[in-house]
N, C-alpha and C positions, 0 to 999 in steps of 0.2 A: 656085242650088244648094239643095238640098232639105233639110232639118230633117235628115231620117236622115245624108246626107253629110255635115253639118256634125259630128252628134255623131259620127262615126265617127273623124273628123281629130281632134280633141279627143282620143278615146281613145288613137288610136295616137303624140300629141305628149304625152303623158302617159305613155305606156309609155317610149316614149323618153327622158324627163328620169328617169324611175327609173333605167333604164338606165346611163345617165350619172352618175347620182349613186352608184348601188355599182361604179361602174366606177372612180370615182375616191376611192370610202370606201375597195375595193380595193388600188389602188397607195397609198393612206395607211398603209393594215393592215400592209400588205408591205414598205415603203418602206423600205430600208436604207442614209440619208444618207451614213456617213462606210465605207461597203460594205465593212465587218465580221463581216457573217456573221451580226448580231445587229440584228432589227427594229426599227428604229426606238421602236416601240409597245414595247419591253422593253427597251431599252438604256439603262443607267444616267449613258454620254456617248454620245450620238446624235451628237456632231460631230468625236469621237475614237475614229480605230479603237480597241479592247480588248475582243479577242473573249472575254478572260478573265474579263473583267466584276469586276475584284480592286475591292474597296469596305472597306476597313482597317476601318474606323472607322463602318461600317455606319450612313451614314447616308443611304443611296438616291443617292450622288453619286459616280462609281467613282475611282479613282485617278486617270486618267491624267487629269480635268477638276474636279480636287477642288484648290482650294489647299492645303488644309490635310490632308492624308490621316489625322494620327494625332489630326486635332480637337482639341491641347495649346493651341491661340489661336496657334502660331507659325507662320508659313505655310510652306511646304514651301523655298522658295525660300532661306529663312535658317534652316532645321532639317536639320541633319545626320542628324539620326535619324527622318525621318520618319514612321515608322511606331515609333515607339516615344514616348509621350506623355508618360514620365517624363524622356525625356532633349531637346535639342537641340543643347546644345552641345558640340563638340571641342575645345579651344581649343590642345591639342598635335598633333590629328590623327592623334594616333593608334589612332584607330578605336574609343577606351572614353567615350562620354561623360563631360561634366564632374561629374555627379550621382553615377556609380558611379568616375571616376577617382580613385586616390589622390591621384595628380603630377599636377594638371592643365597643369602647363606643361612638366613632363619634364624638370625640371630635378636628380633622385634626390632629392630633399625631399619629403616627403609634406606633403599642406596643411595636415595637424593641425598642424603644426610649421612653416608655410610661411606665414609676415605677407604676403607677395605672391604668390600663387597663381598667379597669371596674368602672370607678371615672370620671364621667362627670367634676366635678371641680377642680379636680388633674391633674398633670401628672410629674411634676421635682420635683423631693429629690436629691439633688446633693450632700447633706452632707451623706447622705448614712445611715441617722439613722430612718426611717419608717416613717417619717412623711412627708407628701408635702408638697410644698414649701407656698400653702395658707394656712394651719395651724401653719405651722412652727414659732413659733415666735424670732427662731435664724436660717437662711437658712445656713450663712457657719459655723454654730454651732462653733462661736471662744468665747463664752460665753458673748456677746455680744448683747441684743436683738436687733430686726429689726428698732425699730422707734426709738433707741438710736444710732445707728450704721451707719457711715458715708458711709463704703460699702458694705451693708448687704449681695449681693450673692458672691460668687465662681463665680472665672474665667471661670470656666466650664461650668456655667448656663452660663453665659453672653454670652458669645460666642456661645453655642448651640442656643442660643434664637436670636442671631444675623442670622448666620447660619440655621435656622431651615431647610430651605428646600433644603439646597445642602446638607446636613445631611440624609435627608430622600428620595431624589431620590437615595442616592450612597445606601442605606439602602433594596432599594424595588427595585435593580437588584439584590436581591437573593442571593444565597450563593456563595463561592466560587473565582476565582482568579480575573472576572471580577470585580466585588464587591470589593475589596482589593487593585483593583487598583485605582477604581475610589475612594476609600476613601486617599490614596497615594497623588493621583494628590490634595485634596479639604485638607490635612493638609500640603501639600507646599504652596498653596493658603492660606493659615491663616497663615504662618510664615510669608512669603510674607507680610502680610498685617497690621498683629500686630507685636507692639513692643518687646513684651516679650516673647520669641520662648518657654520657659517654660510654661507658660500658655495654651500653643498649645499643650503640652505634658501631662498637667491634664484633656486638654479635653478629648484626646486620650484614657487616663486612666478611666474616667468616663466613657464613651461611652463603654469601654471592659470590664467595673464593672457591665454596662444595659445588655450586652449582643450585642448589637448594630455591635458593631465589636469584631470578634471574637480573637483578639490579637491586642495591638498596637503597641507591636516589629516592626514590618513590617513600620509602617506610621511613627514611631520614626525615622527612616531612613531617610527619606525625608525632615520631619523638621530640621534634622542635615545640611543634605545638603542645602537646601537653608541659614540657618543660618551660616554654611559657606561661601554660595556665597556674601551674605551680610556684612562678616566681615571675610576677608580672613587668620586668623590667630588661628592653633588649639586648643594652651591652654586659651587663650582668650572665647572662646564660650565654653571651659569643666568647666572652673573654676567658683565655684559656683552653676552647677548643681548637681542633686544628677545622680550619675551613674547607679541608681537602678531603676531609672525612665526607665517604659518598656525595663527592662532587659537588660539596655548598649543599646539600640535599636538607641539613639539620640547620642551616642558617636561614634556609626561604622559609621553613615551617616558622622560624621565630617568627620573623619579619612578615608575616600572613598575617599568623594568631595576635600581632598587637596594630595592623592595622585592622583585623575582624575586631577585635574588642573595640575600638572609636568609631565604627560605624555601630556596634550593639549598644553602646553605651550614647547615642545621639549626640555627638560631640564633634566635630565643626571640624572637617579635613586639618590634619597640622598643616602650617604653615612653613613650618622649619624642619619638614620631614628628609630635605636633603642634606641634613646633616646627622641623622641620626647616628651614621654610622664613623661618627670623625674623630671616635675616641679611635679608631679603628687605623686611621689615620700611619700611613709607615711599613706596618704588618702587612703581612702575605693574605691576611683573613677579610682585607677592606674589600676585594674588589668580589666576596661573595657575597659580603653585605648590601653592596650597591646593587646587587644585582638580584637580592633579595627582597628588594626595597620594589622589585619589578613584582613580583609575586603580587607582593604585601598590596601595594595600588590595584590590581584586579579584585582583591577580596575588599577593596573599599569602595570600589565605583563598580561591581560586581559589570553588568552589560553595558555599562558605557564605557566603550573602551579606549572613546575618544578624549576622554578628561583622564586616562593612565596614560596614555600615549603623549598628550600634550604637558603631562606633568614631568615627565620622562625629559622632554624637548625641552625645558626650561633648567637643564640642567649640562656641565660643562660637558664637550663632546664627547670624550670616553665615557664618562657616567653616564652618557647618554645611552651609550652602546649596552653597556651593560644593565643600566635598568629597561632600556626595550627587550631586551632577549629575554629577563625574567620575567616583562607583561606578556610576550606572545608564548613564552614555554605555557605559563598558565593558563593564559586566553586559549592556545589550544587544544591546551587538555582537558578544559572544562566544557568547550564545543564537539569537541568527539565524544567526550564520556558520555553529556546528554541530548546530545542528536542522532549518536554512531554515525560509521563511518560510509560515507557512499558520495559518488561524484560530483551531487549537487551541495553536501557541504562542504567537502574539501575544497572545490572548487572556486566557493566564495569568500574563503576564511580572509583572503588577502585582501580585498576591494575596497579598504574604507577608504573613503576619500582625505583623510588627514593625514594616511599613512605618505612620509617620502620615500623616495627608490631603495634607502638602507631599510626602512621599516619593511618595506615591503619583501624585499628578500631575508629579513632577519623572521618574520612571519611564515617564509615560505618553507626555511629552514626549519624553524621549531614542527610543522606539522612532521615533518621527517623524523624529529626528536622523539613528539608526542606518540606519533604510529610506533617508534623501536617499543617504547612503552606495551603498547597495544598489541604484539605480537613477539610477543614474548623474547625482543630483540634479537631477531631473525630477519636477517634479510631480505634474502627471497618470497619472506610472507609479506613484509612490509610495503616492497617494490611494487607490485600491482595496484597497490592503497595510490601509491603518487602518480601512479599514469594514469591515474582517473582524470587527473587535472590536466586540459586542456592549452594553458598558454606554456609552451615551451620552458620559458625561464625558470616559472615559479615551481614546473614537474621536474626540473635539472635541482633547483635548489633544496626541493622538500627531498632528494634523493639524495643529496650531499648529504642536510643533517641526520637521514636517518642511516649514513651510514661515517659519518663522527660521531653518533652517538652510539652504535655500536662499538667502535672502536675502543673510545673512552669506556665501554660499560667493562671493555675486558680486559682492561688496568689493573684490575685488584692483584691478580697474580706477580705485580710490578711492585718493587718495595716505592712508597712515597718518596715525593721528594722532600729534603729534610729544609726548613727555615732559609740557612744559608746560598741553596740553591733558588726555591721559589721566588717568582715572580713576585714582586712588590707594588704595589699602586700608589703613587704619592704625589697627588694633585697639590700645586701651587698655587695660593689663590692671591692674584695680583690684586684684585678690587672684587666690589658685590658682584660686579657684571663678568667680570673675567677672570680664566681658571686656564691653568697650565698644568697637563695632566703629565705626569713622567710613571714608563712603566720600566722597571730594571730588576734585577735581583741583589744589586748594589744601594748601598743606601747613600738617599740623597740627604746632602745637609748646606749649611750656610748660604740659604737660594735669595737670591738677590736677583730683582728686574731694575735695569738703566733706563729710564723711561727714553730720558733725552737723548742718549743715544741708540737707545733701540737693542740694548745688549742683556744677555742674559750671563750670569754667573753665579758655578754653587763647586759644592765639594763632591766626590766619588769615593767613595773607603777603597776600594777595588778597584782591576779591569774587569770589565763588563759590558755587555751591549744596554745602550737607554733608546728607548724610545718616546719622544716629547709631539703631542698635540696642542700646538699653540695657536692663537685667534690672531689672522692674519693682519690684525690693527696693531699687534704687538710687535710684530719682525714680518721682514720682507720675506720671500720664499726663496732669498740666497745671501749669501753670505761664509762663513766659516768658523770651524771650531777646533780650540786648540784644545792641548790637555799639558799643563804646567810648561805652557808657551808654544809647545810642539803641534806644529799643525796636523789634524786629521785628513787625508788628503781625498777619503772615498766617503765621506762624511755623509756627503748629500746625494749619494749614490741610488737612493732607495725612495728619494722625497717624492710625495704624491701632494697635489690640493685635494682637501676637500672640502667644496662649501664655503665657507669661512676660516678654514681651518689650514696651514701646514701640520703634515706627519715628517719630523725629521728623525732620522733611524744612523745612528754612528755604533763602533766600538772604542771605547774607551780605553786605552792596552796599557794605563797605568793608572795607580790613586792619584788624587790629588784635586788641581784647580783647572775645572771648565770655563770655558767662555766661545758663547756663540755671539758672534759677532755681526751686521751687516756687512757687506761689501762696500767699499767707499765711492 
């Protein structure tokens, strides 16, 4: 065979493999495995018909061969809502997901209000110890079983189950100040109605322990007030509650409602309004009252805020403290309520010219208080609220109180502290003009001021830490204190001035006999 015949076979076994090769790129190009209608070369599942070519979650992989279509990480197979990322589960089936459903078990309880969500025959544990109230065979767990026990629930179930659905409409208007009020208006409606305004105030607290509402400082207010209106006299409706019930919340309401009545009634500022609270005098419950007594001076001098402020001032330095934080809680809850909330009022909440630098940061604080309020005590929602404000200090301080006041909001799930432990406030009143404020959980007795020497001496039940604010005309801001002769040696370790005032701050590590002394 000749050269030329050889190259010619060559060319045409070479036409031919080209041939071959787009004959079968061809049926590749074309090629419609699961014969859909849709080429292979473009088909998003080549081995599932879906001429539709539906791809949710757009991520080149179609529906019908995509485990996961709404891309949430749950795979379709255990996601009811597959095409919806914020949802998966049913858990009543009935067609609302569990993230937007109220009832997720469908059982008419709404979950705000539902300890078992997902418990068709559950829903109240009022004793707060995991079990419901159908298994529970002690429901106010006073150690007492159910079918031995003459009143087996809690105040708070009963009422709630009384209540159920004026509970659950103020419930299912959402978050926020409407919601807060309508739970406002429905616990003056239960003081109103039952005998025991306390029992109104553990419902309160239960409901703030579900989550239900999101604080019930706020509604403790209310219940004070009509318990007021019902029995027009302050220490009569303080005596015998605990003050730690929603944060003093049912003590400012008294102390509102009867300084609102002397201003509705035209009757001439008390004179002797700083002692109202002195029957109070000892108890753990005085230093709410003082501080209630803040409220009380805004509902009487309504916008002048300069005659609460100065009334407050005329009073001994802790009482001072503690009835300015109840004028500015109220002052500024009453300036966001009816201005709302925006840079130019926050901003000037602070500027009265009578305010001094504690007023002013105790003012700067409460708006922090007042916004936890206002956003449904959430931080992150609150925080933008105080960076509207302009001078450094006062946007550092309104962002402390609004996140003390969170803090404290989430106390409920904490058992109280019982008498023996709480803080006690038991002002010493040397003369008209001067007042020796002692804060301890120990009680103080047999107090005795040495003018002539400049000495002070009383009893301690306990060890315990005291904290004394004394008017710097009464003792030097050194000196020493013993305890049944033994000296304290880190006594005055903590001493600050203020103003007029030493803070002296010791512990006391046995009962017995104090004596602070001057230095000779």
């Amino acid at each position: 065979m000749g050269d030329d015949k050889i190259k010619i076979i060559i060319v045409i076994f070479a036409i031919l493999i080209s041939i071959s090769f787009l004959a079968w790129s061809n049926v590749k190009t074309f090629a419609d495995m699961d014969q859909d209608g849709v080429m292979d070369a473009f088909d998003n599942c080549a081995n599932y018909p879906n001429k539709d070519q539906w791809d949710f979650d757009s991520d080149s992989l179609g529906d019908e061969c995509d485990p996961d279509d709404d891309n949430d990480g749950v795979l379709d197979v255990d996601d009811v809502f597959d095409e919806n990322p914020s949802e998966w589960k049913d858990f009543d089936l009935d067609n609302i997901g569990d993230n937007s459903d109220i009832d997720d078990d469908n059982d008419n309880i709404i979950d705000a209000l539902d300890a078992f969500d997902t418990n068709y025959a559950e829903w109240s544990d009022f004793d707060f110890d995991g079990i419901g109230a159908v298994e529970d065979s002690d429901d106010d767990n006073d150690g007492i079983i159910d079918n031995e026990d003459d009143d087996p629930t809690l105040p708070s179930e009963d009422l709630t189950v009384k209540y159920l659905k004026e509970i659950q409409d103020c419930a299912n208007l959402g978050e926020g100040t409407t919601r807060l009020l309508c739970y406002s208006e429905f616990f003056g409606t239960v003081a109103e109605n039952e005998e025991n305004n306390t029992n109104a105030l553990e419902l309160s607290i239960a409901l703030a322990k579900l989550g239900t509402i999101d604080d019930c400082h706020f509604v403790a207010h209310e219940i004070g007030h009509v318990s007021y209106l019902e029995k027009p006299d302050v220490i009569e409706n303080l005596m015998g509650v605990d003050g730690s019930l929603c944060r003093g919340g049912y003590f400012h309401g008294v102390l509102a409602s009867y300084f609102h009545d002397v201003k509705e009634a035209k009757q001439p500022f008390p004179t002797t309004f700083n002692t109202i609270c002195d029957a109070l005098i000892g108890s753990s419950n005085y230093q709410d009252c003082v501080h209630g007594l803040g409220h009380g001076l805004v509902h009487y001098f309504e916008d002048d805020l300069s005659a609460s402020v100065n009334s407050c001032h005329g009073m001994s330095f802790y009482q001072n403290r503690l009835c300015i934080k109840g004028v500015m809680m109220q002052y500024t809850d009453n300036a966001l309520s009816r201005n709302g909330i925006s840079s130019e009022v926050i901003g000037n909440l602070c500027t009265n010219p009578d305010f001094d630098q504690l007023d002013i940061q105790e003012c700067s604080m409460s708006i922090g208080t007042t916004l936890a309020f206002h956003t449904n005590h959430n931080f992150k929602e609150g925080e933008p609220f105080c960076k509207l404000i302009d001078d450094q200090d006062t946007k550092n301080w309104c962002m402390e109180g609004l996140r003390l006041e969170i803090e404290d909001s989430e106390g409920y799930n904490v058992a109280p502290l019982n008498q023996e432990v709480r803080e006690k406030y038991q002002p010493q009143f040397i003369d008209e003009n001067s007042t020796i404020d002692i804060r301890s959980p120990a009680i103080i007795s047999d107090f005795n001021y040495l003018s002539e020497i400049e000495m002070i001496q009383f009893k301690i039940d306990r060890p315990s830490y005291v904290i004394m604010y004394i008017p710097i005309d009464l003792i030097p801001d050194n000196g020493f204190v013993t305890v049944n002769g033994k000296l304290i040696k880190d006594a005055f370790l903590n001493s600050v001035s203020l103003e007029k005032y030493v803070v002296f701050q010791f512990f006391a590590n046995e009962s017995g006999i104090v004596l602070i002394s001057p230095l000779a």
